[in-house]
N, C-alpha and C positions, 0 to 999 in steps of 0.2 A: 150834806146829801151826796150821795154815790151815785155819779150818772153811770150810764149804760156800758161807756167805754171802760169805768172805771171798773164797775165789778165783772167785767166780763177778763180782766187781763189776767187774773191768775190761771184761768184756765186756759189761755191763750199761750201765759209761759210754761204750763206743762206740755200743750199740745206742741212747743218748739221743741220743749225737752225730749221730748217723747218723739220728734222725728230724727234729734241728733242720737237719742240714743238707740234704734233703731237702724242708724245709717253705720253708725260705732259700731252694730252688733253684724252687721252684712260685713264690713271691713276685716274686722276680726276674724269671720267663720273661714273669708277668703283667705288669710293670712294661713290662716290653722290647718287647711287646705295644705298648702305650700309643700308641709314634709310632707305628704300623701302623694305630690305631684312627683318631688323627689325619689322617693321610694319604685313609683310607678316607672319611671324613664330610668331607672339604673336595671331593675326587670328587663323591661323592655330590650338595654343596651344588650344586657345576658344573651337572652335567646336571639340576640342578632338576626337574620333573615329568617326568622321562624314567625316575626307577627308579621303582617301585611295594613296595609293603608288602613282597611275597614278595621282590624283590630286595635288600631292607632286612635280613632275615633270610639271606638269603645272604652281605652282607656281615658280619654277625655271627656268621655258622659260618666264614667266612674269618677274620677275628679268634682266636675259638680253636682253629682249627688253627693257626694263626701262633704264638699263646700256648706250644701242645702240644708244637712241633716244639722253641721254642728250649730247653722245659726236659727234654724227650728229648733233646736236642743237648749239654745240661749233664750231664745223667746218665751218657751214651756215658761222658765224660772223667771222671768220679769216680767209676766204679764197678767191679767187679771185671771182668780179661777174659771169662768167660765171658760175664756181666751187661751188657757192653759189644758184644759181638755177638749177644746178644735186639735190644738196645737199637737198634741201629745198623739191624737189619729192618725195627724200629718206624719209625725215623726214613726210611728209604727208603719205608715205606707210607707214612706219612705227606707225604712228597713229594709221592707220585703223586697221593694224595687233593685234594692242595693243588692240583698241576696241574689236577684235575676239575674243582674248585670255580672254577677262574679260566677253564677253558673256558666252564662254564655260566652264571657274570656275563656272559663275552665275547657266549657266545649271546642269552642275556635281554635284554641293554641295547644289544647290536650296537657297542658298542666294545669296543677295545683300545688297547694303548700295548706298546709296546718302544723300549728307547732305544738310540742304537748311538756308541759314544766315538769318537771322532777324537783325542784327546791324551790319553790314559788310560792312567798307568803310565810305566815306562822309556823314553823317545824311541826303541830303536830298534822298539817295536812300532806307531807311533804311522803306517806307511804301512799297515801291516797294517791295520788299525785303520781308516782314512780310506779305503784299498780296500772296506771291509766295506761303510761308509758308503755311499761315492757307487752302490756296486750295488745293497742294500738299496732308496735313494733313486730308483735309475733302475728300478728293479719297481714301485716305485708310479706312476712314471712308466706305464709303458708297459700300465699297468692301463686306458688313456684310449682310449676308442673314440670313433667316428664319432659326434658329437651332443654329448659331455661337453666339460668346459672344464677348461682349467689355467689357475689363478689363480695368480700370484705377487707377492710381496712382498718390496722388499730394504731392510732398514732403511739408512740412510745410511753407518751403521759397518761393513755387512758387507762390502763388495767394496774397500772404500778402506782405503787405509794398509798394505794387506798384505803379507807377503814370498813373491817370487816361489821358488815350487818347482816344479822341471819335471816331476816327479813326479807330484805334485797338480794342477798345470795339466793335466796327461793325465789323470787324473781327472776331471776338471771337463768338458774338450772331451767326452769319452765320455757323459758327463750331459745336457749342454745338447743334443748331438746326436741322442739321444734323444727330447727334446723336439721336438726338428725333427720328426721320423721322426714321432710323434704328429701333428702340422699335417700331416700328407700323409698319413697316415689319417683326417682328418675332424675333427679336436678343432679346440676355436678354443683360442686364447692368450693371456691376456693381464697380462699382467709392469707391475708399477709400482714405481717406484725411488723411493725417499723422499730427498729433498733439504733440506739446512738454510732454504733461501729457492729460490723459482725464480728471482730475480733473476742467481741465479748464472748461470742460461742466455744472460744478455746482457749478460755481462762477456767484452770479448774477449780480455781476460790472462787469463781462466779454462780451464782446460781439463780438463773431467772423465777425459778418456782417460788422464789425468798419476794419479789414484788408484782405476782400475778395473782388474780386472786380465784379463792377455789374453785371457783366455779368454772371460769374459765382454764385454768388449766386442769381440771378433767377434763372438760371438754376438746380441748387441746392433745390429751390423751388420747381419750375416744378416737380424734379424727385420725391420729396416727395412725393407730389399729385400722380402721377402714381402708386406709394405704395400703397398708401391708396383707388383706384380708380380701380386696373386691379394686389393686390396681386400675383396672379399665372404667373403673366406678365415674371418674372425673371429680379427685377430691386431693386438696393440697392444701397444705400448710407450711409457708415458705416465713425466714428472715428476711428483710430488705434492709436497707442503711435508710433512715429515717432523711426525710427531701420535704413531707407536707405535715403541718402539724395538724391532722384534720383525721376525723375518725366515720365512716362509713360504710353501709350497707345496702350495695345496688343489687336488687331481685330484674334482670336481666331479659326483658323476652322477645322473643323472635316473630314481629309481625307477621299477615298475611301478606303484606305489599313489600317483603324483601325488607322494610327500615328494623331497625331496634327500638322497642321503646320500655318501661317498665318502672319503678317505683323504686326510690331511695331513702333511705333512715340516715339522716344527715345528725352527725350528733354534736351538741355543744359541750364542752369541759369549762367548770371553772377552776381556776386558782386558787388555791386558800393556805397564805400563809402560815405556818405553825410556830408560836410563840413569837409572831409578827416578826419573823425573819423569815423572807423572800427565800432564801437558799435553802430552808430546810421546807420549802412549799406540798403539800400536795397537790393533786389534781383530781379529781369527780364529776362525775355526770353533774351537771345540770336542765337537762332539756333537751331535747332531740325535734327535728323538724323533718315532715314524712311530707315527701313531694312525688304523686302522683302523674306521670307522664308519658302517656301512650304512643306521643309521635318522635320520644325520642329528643328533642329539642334540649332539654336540659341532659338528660342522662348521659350525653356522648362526651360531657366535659367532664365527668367519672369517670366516665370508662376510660379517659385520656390519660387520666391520673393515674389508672391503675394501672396502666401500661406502661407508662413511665417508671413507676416505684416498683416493676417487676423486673426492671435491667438489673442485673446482678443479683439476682436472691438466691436463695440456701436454702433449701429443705432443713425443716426442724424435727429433731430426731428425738424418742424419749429420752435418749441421753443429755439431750437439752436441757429437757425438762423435766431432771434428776432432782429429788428433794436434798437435805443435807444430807440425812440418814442414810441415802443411796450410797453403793459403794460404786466407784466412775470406772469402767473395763479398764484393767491394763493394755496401754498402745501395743 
């Protein structure tokens, strides 16, 4: 005979299981947290005197709904169906709530960040992908009006050594034309290519046109001509000696309250060894991250950079950026 205690113990020892694995699952969510806490206080470090006390607090209610979501995310999947669509409500409020809180940082500190892949996942989504990219990129473009400035910056690895695709070269030409299209609304321009040594410009076995690619260097062309065609325009195209390896595009604008604030195309490159020797490497887009920033907080440590990497530069002349077939003026 099974007295009362007896047949009641299995259910007794799932109901313990069931509170350790439930304690197991708050442990973890908070654990999984952690790099999100990470993440949040190297930001924060970033913009230095740009958050305040109450935005310090928000990033701490961002944290534990982070915490919240992933252990409601855990629950969904170990718990009974009904219990998994409570759950699953929760975790969609929980969404939206999330979404709020990253409005009202966005609002409070006047940035943001989105990132957009260009080789993320299966190769064949990877034009998709690079489409998404360069339109994303050419709206921040075209966010430049009469008076603002486009800054650009090419680390030396970004336009060299690449393989040509005709695909992404249409890409590309749609971008930089864009950029035109701004110079003849009012914006000035000013693009500086980072070079290993500028020596290289007076080498005449050299030829830069041999690791740029077409697109870029018509457009490179183009801008010359506006030089030489509309001076007072506010448009340059300088060498610099390469100091950051870093490639971007701050659209520059001139508050009403006197600060600077405006929108950057921060680009990623990856690496990619060819015939898995490092030395004969290339370099290529992989992804680009568009940061949003009205008060200026983040943009002024670009503008830093580019001020620095403008000590010493050299106007770039088409004799630069002569093909082979070009014949080079006699000195």
């Amino acid at each position: 005979m099974t007295t009362p205690r007896g047949s009641s113990a299995p259910e007794g020892e799932r109901e313990r299981n069931g509170v350790r694995h439930r304690v197991t699952r708050v442990l973890a969510a908070f654990l999984a947290a952690i790099p999100f806490a990470a993440v949040l206080n190297v930001f924060q470090e970033w913009l230095g005197d740009g958050i305040s006390a109450s935005q310090t607090g928000l990033l701490v209610g961002v944290l534990a709904l982070l915490a919240f979501l992933v252990f409601a995310t855990m629950t969904t999947s170990g718990d009974t169906a009904h219990e998994g669509r409570l759950t699953r409500r929760a975790v969609r409020a929980l969404h939206e709530r999330m979404d709020e809180s990253f409005d009202e940082f966005r609002d409070q500190t006047g940035a943001s960040i989105k990132y957009y892949p260009a080789r993320h996942g299966p190769e064949a989504k990877h034009l998709k992908q690079a489409e998404m990219l360069y339109t994303k990129a050419g709206e921040v473009i075209d966010t430049a009006r009469e008076g603002d400035e486009i800054l650009a910056v090419n680390s030396f690895v970004e336009v060299f050594h690449q393989r040509s695709d005709p695909a992404i070269e249409r890409l590309q030409e749609e971008y930089l034309r864009r950029i035109e299209n701004r110079l003849r609304r009012g914006a000035a321009y000013h693009r500086l290519v980072q070079l290993p040594s500028l020596d290289v410009l007076d080498r005449s076995s050299v030829f830069l046109s041999d690791s740029i690619e077409p697109s870029y260097l018509e457009h490179y062309r183009r801008i010359i001509g506006l030089q030489s065609d509309a001076p007072g325009q506010g448009v340059s195209l300088d060498a610099v000696t390469a100091k950051y390896p870093i490639s971007f595009v701050v659209v520059k604008r001139r508050n009403t309250d006197g600060g600077t604030g405006g929108s950057i195309i921060w680009q990623v490159n990856e690496h990619i060894p060819v015939n898995g020797l490092p030395e004969s490497a290339n370099f290529q887009l992989t992804g680009i991250a568009i940061v949003k920033d009205s008060r200026g907080d983040v943009v002024r440590h670009f503008l830093d950079w580019f001020k620095e990497l403008q000590r010493g530069q050299r106007s770039l002349t088409l004799d630069d950026l002569r093909s082979r077939g070009d014949q080079r003026p006699a000195a």
